[in-house]
SEPAMI-796280 format. One record per residue (C-alpha): residue in one letter; x, y, z. Coordinates in nm, 4 decimals. Layout:
# SEPAMI-796280
<A <X Y Z>> ...
END
This chain:
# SEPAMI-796280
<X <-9.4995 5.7968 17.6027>> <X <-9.7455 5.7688 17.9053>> <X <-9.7338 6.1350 17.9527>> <X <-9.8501 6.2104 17.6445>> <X <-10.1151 5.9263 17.6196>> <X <-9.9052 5.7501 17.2830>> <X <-10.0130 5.4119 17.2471>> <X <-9.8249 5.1253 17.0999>> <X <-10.0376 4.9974 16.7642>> <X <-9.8000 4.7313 16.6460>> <X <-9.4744 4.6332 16.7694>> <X <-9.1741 4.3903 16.6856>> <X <-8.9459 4.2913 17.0016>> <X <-8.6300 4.2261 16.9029>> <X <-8.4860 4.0319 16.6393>> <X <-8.0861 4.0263 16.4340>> <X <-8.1135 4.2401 16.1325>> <X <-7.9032 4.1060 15.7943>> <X <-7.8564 4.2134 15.4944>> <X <-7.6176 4.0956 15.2002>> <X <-7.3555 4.3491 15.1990>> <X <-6.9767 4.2038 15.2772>> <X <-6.8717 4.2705 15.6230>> <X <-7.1817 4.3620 15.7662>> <X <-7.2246 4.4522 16.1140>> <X <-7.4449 4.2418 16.3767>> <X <-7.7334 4.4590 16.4625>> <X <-8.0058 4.3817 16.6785>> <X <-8.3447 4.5729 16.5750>> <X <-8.7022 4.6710 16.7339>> <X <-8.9956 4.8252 16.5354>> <X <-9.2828 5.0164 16.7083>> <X <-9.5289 5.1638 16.5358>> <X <-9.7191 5.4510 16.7561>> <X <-9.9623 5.7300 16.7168>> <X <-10.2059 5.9778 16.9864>> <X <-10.4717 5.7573 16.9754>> <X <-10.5732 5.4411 17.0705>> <X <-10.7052 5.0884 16.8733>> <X <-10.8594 4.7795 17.0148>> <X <-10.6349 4.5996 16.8772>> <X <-10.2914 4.5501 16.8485>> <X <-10.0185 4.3360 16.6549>> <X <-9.7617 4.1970 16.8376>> <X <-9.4951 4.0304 16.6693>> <X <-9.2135 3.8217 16.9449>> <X <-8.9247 3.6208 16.8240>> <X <-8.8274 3.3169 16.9873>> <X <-8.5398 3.2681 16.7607>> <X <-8.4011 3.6192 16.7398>> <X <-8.2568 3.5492 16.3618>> <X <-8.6019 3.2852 16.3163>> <X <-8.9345 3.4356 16.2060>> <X <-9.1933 3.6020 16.4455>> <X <-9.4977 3.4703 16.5578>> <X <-9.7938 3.7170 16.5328>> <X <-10.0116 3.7790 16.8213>> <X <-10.3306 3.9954 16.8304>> <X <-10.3173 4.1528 17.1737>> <X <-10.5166 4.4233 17.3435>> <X <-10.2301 4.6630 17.4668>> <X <-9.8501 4.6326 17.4212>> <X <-9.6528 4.8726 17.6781>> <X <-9.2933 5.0040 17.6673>> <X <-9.1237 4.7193 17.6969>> <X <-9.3460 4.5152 17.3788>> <X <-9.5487 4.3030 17.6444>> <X <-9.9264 4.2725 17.6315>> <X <-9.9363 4.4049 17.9403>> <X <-10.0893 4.7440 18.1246>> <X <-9.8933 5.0312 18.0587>> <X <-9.6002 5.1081 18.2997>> <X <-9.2404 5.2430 18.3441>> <X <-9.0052 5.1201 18.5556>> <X <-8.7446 5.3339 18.7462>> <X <-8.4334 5.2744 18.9281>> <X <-8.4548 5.1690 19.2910>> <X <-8.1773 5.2141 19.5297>> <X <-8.2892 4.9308 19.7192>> <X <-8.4807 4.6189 19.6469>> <X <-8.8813 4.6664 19.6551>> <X <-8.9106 4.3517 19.8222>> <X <-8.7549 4.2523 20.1894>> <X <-8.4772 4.0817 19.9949>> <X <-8.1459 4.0861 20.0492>> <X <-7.9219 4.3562 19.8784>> <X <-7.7356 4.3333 19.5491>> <X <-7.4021 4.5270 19.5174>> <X <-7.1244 4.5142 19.2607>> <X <-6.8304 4.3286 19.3024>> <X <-6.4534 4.5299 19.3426>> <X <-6.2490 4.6994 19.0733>> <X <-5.9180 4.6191 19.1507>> <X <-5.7835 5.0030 18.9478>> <X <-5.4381 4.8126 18.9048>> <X <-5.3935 4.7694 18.5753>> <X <-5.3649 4.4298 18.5952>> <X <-5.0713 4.4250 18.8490>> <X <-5.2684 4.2377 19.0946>> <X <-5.4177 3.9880 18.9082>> <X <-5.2651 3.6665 18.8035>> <X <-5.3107 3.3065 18.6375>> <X <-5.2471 3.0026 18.7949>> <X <-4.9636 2.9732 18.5938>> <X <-4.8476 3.3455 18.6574>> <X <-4.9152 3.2800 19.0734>> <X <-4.6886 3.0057 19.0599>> <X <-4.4319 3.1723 18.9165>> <X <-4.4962 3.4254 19.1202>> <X <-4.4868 3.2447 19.4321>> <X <-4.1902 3.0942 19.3283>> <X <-4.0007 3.4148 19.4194>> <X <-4.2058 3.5223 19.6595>> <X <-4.3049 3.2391 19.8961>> <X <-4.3909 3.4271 20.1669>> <X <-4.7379 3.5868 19.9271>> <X <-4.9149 3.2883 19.9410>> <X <-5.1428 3.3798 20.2596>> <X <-5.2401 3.7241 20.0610>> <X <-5.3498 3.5299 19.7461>> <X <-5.7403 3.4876 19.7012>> <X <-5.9310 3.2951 19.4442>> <X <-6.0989 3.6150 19.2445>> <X <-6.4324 3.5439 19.0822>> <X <-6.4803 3.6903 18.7405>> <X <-6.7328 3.6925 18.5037>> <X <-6.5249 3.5015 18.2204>> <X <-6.4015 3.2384 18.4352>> <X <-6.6756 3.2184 18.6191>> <X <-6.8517 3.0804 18.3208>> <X <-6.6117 2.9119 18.1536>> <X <-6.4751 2.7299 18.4325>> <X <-6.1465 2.8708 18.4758>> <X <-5.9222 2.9738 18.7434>> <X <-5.8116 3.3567 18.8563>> <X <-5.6303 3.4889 19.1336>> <X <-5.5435 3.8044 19.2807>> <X <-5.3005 3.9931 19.5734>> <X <-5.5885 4.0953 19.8722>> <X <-5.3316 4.3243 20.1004>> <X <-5.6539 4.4579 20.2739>> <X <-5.4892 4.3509 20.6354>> <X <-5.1458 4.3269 20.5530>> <X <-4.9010 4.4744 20.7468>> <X <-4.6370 4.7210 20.7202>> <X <-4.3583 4.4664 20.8437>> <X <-4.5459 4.2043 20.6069>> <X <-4.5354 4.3977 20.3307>> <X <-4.1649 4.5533 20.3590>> <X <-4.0227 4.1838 20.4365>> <X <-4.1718 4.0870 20.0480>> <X <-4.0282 4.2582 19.7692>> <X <-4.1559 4.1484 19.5027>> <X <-4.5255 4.2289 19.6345>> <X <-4.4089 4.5963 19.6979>> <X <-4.2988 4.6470 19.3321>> <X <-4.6586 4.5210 19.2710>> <X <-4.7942 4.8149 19.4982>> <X <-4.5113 5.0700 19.3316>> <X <-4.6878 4.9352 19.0092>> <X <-5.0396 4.9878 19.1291>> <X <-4.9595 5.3371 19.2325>> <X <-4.7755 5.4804 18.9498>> <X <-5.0592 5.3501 18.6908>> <X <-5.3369 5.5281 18.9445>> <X <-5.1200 5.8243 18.9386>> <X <-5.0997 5.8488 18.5402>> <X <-5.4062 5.8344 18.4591>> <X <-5.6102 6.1407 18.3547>> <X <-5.9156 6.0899 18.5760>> <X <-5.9337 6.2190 18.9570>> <X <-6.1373 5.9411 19.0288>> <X <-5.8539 5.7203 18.9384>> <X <-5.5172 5.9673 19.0993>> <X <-5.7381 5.9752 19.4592>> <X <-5.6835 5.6222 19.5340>> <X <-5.3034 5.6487 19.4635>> <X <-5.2790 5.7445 19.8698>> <X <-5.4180 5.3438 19.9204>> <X <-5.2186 5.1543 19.6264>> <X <-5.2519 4.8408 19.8871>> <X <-5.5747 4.7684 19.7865>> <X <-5.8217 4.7534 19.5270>> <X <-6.0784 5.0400 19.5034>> <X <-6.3521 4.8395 19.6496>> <X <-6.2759 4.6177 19.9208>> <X <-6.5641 4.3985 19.9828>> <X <-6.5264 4.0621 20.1082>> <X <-6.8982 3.8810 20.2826>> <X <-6.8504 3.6041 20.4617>> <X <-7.0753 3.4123 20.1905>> <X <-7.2437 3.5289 19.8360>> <X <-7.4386 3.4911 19.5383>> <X <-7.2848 3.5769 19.2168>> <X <-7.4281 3.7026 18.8801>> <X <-7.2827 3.7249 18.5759>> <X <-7.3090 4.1279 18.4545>> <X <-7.3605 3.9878 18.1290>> <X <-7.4616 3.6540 17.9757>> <X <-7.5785 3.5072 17.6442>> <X <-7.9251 3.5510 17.5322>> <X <-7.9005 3.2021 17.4354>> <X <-7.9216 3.0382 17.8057>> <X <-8.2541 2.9979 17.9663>> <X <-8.1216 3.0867 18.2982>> <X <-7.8286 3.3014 18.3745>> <X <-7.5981 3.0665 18.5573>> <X <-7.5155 3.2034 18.9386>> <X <-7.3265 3.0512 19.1742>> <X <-7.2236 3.0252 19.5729>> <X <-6.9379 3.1544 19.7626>> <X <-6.7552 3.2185 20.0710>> <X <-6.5366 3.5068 20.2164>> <X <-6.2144 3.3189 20.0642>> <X <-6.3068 3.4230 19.7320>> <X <-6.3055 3.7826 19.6108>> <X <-6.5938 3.8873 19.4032>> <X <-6.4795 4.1264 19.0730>> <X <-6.6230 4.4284 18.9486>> <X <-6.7538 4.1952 18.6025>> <X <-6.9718 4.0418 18.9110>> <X <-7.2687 4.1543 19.0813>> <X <-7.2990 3.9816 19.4315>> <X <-7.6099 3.9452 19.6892>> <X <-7.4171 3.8729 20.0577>> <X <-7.5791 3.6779 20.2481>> <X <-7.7929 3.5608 20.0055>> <X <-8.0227 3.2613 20.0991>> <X <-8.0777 2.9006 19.8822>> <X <-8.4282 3.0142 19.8230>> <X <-8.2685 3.3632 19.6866>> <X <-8.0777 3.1619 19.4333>> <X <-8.4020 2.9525 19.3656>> <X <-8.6034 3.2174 19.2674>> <X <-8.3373 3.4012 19.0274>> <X <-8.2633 3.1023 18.8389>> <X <-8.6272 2.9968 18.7885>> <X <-8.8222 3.0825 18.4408>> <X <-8.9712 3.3463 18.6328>> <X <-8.7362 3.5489 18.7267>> <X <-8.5942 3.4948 18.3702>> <X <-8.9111 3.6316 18.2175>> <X <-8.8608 3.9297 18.4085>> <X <-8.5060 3.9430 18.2731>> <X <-8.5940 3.9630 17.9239>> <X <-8.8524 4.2343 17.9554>> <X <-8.6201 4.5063 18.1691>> <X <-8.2680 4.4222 18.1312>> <X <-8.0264 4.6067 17.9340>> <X <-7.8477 4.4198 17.6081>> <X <-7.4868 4.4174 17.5301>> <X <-7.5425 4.3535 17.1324>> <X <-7.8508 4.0651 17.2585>> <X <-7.6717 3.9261 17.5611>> <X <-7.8360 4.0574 17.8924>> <X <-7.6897 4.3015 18.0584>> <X <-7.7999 4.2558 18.4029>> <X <-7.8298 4.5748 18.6339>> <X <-7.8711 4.6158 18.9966>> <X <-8.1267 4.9295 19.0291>> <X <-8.3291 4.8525 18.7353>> <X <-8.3746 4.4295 18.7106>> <X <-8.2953 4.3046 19.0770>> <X <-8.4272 4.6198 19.3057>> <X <-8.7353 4.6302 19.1265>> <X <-8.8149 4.1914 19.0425>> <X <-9.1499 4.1006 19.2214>> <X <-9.0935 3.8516 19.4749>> <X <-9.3648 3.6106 19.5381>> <X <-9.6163 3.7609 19.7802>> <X <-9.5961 3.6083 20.1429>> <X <-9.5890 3.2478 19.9945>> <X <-9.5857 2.9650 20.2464>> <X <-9.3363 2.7761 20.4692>> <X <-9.3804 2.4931 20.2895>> <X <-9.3377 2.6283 19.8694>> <X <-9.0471 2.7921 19.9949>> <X <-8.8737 2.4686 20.1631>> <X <-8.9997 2.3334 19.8338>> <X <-8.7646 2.5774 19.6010>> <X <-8.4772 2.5416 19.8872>> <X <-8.5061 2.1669 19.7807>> <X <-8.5139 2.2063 19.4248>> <X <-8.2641 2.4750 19.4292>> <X <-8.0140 2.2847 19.5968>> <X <-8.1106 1.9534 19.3573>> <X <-7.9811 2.1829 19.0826>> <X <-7.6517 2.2518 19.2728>> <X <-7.6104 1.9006 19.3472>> <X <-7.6873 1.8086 18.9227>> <X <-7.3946 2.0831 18.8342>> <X <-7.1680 1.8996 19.0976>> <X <-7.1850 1.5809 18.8960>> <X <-7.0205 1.7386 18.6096>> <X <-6.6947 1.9215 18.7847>> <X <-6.4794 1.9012 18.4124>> <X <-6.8063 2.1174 18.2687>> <X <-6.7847 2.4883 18.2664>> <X <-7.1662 2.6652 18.3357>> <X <-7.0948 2.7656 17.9835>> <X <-7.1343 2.4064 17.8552>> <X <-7.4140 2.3456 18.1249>> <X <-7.6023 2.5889 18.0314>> <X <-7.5561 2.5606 17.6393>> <X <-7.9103 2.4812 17.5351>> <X <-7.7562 2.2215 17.2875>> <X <-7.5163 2.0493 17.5500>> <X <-7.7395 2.1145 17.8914>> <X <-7.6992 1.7584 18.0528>> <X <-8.1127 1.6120 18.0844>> <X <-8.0523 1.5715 18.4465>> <X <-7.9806 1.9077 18.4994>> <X <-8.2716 2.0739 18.2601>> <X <-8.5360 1.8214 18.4664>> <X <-8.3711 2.0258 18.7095>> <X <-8.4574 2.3190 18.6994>> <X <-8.8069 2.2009 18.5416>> <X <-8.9272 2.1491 18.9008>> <X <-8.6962 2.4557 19.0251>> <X <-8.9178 2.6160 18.8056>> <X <-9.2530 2.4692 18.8966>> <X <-9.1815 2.5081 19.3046>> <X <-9.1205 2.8372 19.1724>> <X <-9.4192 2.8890 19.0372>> <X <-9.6288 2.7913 19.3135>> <X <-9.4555 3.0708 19.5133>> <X <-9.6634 3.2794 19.3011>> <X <-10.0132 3.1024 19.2112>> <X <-10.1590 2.7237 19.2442>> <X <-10.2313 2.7899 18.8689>> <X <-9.9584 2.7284 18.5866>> <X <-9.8210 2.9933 18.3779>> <X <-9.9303 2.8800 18.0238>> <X <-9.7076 3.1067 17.8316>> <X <-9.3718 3.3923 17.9149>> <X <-9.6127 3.6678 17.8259>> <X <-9.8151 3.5073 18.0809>> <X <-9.5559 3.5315 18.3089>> <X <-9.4623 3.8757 18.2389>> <X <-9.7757 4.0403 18.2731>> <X <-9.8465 3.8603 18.6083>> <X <-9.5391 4.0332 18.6543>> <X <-9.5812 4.3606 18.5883>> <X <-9.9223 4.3559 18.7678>> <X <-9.7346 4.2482 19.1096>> <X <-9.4793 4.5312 19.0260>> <X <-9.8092 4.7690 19.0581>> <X <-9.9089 4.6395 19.3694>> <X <-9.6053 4.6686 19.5331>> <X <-9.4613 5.0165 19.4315>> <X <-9.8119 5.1578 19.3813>> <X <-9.7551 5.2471 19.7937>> <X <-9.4525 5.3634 19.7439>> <X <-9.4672 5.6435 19.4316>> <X <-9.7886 5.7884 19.6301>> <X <-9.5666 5.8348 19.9085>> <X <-9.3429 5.9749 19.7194>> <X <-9.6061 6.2008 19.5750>> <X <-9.7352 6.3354 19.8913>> <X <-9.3804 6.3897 20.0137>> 
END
């Protein structure tokens, strides 16, 4: 589109398409309407209710990804643009479900097999992550050979593990029968921040979460080690959720977070002070301490926009403000306000880095 100098002329972000045939299918739609040449002015049309009405706004340029905002593209990034900590994803066990268990299914379990309980980890998933529910899985990443012999019931696990790597059809998979110990990704920080892979559109923030090296992150995860209280401030503010909506992927409309495209290339605040960032570690753990009053409520139900508790949404209100002032003294009036502040502080900080790239 920029290569070719096609500009935007109208645009509708998206919004659920119906129709009155039986059965129909949930579809999610955009419309853009283009051409070589340019206009002063465009229609933008954004939904706030994906399955409400639009509201129309009269805008002077709508880019790729329906924001009146300069035109841009982002790419994939390896590593954060910022001096952020990394992102990775969490580990894919390849077991086919032989070392995974419920509480019910690790007592059991256990049971017959006493000696396992040292090798059993809480596992974070995405599902019961959110819905506040419990998961557990064998971690024989330091096991023993003695260890391992002396419990029979775990080796018929491994046996398991191996001969369902060894069937299947893809290398990928039959390569990692020579290590049926362990899942194919083994890593285990000493603490984390967790996101969700995918969430509903329907939260304002995409609820993430602390933990430590006794809990093993899973591949429906994405995990930032080491990650700081003022890390977890920023990504659950309205900022970072503006960002969100404009460059992550969608699973139907839920968000599809990705690591190369949303996190590596998210503008940090530029060189803010001591003091706004003690602010958002302050806030940020008020919101932490607001969830902790409600231990029977899954982040599901705290997050609801129907059932969010008022404590915790005045939470995040000033989250979101000491956010803000990360970025500017001024208020953000509006998201698209947001969003094209945004983009602009994308520009400024990989502006350096594609001209290197260029000369290179």
């Amino acid at each position: 589109m920029l290569k070719f100098d096609v500009k935007i002329h109208f645009a509708h972000t998206t919004f659920k398409w119906s129709n009155e045939a039986k059965g129909k299918a949930a579809v999610y739609c955009v419309i853009v309407g283009f051409a070589n040449y340019d206009i002063s002015q465009k229609r933008l049309f954004t939904y706030s209710d994906i399955k409400g009405e639009p509201t129309e706004l009269v805008v002077k340029n709508i880019n790729p990804y329906l924001a009146n905002a300069k035109d841009l593209v982002i790419t994939r990034q390896s590593k954060p643009i910022n001096d952020v900590p990394k992102m990775a994803f969490g580990n894919m066990p390849l077991d086919g479900g032989h070392f995974l268990f419920t509480d019910e299914e690790k007592k059991y379990f256990l049971l017959n097999e006493p000696k396992a309980k040292i090798f059993f980890k809480s596992l974070i998933s995405a599902r019961e992550f959110l819905n506040n529910r419990k998961r557990w899985c064998l971690w024989l990443v330091d096991i023993l050979p003695q260890e391992l012999k002396a419990m029979p019931k775990v080796l018929e696990r491994v046996e398991l593990v191996k001969a369902f790597r060894l069937s299947s059809i893809a290398p990928s998979t039959q390569k990692h029968a020579v290590t049926p110990t362990i899942f194919r990704d083994t890593h285990r920080p000493k603490s984390f921040i967790v996101v969700p892979r995918v969430s509903s559109d329907s939260r304002k923030y995409i609820p993430m979460g602390f933990f430590d090296h006794n809990s093993i992150v899973s591949d429906t995860m994405l995990a930032i080690p080491n990650g700081t209280l003022y890390n977890f401030g920023v990504l659950m503010s309205e900022m970072h959720m503006a960002w969100v909506k404009y460059t992550c992927g969608r699973l139907k409309s839920d968000y599809r977070y990705s690591k190369d495209i949303v996190y590596n290339n998210y503008p940090w605040p530029k060189e803010p002070s001591e003091k706004n960032k003690k602010k958002v570690e302050g806030k940020a753990q008020k919101v932490l301490d607001v969830r902790a009053e409600f231990p029977k409520s899954s982040l599901a139900d705290l997050y609801d926009p129907l059932t969010m508790p008022p404590k915790l949404v005045k939470a995040h209100q000033e989250l979101d403000k000491a956010v803000d002032l990360c970025y500017r003294p001024q208020a953000f009036a509006t998201e698209n306000a947001r969003i094209e502040f945004l983009f602009d502080l994308y520009n400024q900080y990989t502006a350096p880095l594609f001209n290197e790239k260029k000369k290179k």
